[in-house]
N, CA, C and O of each residue as an XYZ file, in Angstrom:
344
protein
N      -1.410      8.778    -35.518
C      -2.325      9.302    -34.530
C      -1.748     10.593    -33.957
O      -0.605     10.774    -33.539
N      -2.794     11.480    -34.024
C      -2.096     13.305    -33.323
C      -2.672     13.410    -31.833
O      -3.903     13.399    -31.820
N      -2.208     13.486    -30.866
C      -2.311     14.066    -29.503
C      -2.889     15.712    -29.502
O      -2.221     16.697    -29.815
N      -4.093     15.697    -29.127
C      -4.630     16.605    -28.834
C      -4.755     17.520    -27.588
O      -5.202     16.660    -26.828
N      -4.697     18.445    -26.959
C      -4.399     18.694    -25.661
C      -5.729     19.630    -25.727
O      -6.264     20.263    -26.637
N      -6.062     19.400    -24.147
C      -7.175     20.279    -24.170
C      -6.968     21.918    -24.422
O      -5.954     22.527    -24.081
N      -7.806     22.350    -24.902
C      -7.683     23.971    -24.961
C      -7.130     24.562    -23.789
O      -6.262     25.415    -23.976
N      -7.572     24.184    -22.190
C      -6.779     25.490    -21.645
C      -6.005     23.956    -20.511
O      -6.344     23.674    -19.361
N      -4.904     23.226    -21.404
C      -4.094     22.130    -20.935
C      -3.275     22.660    -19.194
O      -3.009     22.036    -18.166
N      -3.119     24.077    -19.626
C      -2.442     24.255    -18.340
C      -2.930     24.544    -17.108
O      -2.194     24.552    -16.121
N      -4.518     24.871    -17.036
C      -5.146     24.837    -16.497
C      -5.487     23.113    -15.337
O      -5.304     22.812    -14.157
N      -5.904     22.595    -16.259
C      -5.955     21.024    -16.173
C      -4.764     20.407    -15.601
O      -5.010     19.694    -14.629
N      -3.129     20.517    -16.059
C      -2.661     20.051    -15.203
C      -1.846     20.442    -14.157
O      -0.941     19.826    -13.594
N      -2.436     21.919    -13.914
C      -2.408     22.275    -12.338
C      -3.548     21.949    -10.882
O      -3.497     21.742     -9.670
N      -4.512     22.077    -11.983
C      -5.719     21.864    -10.754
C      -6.442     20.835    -10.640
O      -7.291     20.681     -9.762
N      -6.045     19.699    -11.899
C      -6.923     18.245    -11.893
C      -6.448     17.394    -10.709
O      -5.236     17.492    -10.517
N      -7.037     16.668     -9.955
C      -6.728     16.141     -8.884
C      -5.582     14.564     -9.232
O      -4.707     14.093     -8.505
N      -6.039     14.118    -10.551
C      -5.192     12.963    -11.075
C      -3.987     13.017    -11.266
O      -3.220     12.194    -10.767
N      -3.544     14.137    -12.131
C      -2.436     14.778    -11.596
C      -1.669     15.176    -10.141
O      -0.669     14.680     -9.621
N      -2.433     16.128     -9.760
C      -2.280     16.091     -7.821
C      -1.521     14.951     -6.816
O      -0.632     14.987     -5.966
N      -2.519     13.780     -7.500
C      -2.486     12.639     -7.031
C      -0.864     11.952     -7.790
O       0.023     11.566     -7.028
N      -0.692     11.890     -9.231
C       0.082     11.187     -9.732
C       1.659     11.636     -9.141
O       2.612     10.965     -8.747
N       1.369     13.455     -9.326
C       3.011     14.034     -8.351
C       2.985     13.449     -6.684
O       3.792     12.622     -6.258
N       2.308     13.830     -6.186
C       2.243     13.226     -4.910
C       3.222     11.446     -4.669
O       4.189     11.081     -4.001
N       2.364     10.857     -5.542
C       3.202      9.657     -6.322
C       4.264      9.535     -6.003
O       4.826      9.088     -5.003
N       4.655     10.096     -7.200
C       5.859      9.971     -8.068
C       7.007     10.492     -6.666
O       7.838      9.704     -6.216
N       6.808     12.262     -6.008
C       7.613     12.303     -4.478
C       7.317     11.417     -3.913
O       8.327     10.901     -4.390
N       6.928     10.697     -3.351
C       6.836      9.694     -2.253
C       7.831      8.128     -2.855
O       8.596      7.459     -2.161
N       7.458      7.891     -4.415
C       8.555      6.565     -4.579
C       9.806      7.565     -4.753
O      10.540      7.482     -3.768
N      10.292      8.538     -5.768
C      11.414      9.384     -5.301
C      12.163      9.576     -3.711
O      13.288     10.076     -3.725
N      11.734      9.300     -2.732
C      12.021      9.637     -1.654
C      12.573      8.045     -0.955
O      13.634      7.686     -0.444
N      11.112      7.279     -1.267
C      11.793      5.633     -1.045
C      12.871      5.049     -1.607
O      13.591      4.126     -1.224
N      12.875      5.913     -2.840
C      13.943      5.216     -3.308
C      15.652      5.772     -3.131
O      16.677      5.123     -3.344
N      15.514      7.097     -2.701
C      16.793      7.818     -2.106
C      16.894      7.358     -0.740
O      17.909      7.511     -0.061
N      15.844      6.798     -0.341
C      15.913      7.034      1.488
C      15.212      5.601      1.666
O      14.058      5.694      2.086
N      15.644      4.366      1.447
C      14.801      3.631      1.610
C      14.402      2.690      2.858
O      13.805      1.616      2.782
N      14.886      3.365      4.082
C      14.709      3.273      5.338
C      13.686      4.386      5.748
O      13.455      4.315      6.955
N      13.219      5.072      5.321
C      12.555      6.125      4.957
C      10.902      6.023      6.211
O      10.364      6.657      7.119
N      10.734      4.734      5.378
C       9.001      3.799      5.920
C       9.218      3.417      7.688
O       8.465      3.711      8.616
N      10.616      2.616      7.720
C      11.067      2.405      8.728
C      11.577      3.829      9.905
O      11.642      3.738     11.131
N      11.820      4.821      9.231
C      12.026      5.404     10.207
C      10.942      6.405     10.181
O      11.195      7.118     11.152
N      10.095      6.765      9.731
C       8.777      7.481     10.324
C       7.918      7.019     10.858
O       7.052      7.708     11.397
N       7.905      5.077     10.865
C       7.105      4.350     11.896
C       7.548      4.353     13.150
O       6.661      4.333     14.003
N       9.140      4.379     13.691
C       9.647      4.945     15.004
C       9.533      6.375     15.251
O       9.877      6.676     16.394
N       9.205      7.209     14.624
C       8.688      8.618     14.995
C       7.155      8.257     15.712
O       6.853      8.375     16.899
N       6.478      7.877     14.808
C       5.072      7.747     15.403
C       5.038      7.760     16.752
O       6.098      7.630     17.364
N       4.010      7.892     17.334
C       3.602      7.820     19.090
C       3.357      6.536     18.887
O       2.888      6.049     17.858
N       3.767      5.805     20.156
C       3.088      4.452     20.396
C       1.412      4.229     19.961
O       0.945      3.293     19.312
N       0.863      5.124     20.403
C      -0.419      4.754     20.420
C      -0.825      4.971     18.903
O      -1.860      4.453     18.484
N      -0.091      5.663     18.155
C      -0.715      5.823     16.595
C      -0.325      4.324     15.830
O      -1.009      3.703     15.017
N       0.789      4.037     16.294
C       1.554      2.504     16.041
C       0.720      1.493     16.034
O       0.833      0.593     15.202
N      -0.497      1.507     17.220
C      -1.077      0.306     17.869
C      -2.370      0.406     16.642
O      -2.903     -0.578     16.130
N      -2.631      1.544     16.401
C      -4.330      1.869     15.709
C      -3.446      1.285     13.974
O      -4.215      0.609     13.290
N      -2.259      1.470     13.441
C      -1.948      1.827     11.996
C      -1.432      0.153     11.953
O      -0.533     -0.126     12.745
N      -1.921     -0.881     11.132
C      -0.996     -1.812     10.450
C       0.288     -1.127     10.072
O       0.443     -0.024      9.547
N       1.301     -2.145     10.507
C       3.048     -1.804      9.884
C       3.157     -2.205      8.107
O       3.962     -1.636      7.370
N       2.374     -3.074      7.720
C       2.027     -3.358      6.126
C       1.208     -2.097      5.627
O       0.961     -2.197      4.425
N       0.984     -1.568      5.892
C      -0.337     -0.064      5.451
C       0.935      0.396      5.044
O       1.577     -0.621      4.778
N       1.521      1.229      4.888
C       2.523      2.145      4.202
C       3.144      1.613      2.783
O       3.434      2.294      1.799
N       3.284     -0.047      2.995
C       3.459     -0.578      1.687
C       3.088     -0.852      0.424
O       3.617     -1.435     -0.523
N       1.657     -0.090      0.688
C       0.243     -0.334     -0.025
C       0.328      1.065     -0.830
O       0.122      1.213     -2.034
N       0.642      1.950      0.011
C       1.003      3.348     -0.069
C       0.459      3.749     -2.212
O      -0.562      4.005     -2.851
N       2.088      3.533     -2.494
C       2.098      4.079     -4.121
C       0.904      3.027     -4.628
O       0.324      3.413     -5.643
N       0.518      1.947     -4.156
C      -0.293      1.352     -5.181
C      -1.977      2.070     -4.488
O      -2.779      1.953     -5.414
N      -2.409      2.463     -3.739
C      -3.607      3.187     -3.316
C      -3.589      4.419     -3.920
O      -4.547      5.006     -4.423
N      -2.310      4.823     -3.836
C      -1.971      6.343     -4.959
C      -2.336      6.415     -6.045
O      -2.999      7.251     -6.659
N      -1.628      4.983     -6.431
C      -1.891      4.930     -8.208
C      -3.201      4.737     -8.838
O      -3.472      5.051     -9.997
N      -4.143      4.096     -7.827
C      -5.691      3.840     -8.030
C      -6.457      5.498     -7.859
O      -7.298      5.838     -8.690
N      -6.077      6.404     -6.754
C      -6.732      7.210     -6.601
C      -6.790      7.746     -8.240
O      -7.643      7.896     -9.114
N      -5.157      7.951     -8.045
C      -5.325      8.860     -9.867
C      -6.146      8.295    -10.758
O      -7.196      8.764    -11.197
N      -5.537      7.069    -11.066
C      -6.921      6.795    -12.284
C      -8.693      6.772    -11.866
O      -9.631      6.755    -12.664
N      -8.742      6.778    -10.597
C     -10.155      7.157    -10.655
C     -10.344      8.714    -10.721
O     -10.869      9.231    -11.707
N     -10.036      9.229     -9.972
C      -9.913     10.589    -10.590
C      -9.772     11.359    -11.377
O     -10.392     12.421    -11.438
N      -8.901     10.964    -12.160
C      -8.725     11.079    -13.934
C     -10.251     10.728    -14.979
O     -10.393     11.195    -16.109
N     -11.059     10.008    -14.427
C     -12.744      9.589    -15.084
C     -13.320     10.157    -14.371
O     -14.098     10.801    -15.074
N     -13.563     10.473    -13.034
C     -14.693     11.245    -12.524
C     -14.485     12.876    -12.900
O     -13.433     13.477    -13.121
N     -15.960     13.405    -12.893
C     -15.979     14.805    -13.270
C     -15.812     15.593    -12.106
O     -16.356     15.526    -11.004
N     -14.460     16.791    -12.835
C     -14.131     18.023    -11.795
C     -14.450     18.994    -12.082
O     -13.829     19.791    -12.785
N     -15.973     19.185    -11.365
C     -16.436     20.683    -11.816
C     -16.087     22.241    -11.983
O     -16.581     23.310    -12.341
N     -14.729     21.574    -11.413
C     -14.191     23.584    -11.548
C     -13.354     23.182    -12.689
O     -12.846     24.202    -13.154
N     -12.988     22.125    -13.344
C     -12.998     22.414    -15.146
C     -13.211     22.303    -15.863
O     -13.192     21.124    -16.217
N     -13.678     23.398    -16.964
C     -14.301     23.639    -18.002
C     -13.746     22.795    -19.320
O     -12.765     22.053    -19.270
N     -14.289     22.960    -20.128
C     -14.311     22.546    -21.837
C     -13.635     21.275    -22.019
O     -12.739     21.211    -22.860
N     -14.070     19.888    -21.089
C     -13.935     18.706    -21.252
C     -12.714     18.680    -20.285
O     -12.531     17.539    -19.860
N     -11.952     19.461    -19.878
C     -10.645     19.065    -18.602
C     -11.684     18.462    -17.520
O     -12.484     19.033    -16.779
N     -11.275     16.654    -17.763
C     -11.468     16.170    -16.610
C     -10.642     16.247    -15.562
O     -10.955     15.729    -14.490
């Protein structure tokens, strides 16, 4: 089987949002995983009152809500690219 890349590939994986989404990713477990007090200490930054509105489990959900955005994004159509770059 040959891997085909779209005609203007570099286009696509600068401006496709699945991508966007997948780096975004990928820094955020990179960071948990150097810093893995990381979650814990930007929930004591927060203001009290952002604390009270945000579940303390919401951040843990984090890379896996990430990982869904991309693959939906990756199937829906992005009209600013051309010649099949979804």
């Amino acid at each position: 089987m040959r891997f085909k890349l779209f005609d203007d590939w570099k286009k696509v994986l600068v401006t496709s949002w699945s991508n966007r989404i997948t780096a975004l990713n990928a820094v955020l477990l990179a960071i948990l995983t150097a810093w893995p007090d990381a979650l814990v200490d930007i929930w004591t930054w927060l203001p009290a009152a952002l604390q009270a509105q945000v579940p303390q489990h919401i951040a843990l959900a984090l890379p896996l809500v990430l990982s869904g955005l991309s693959m939906w994004a990756r199937v829906v159509v992005q009209e600013k690219l051309e010649n099949g770059g979804k």
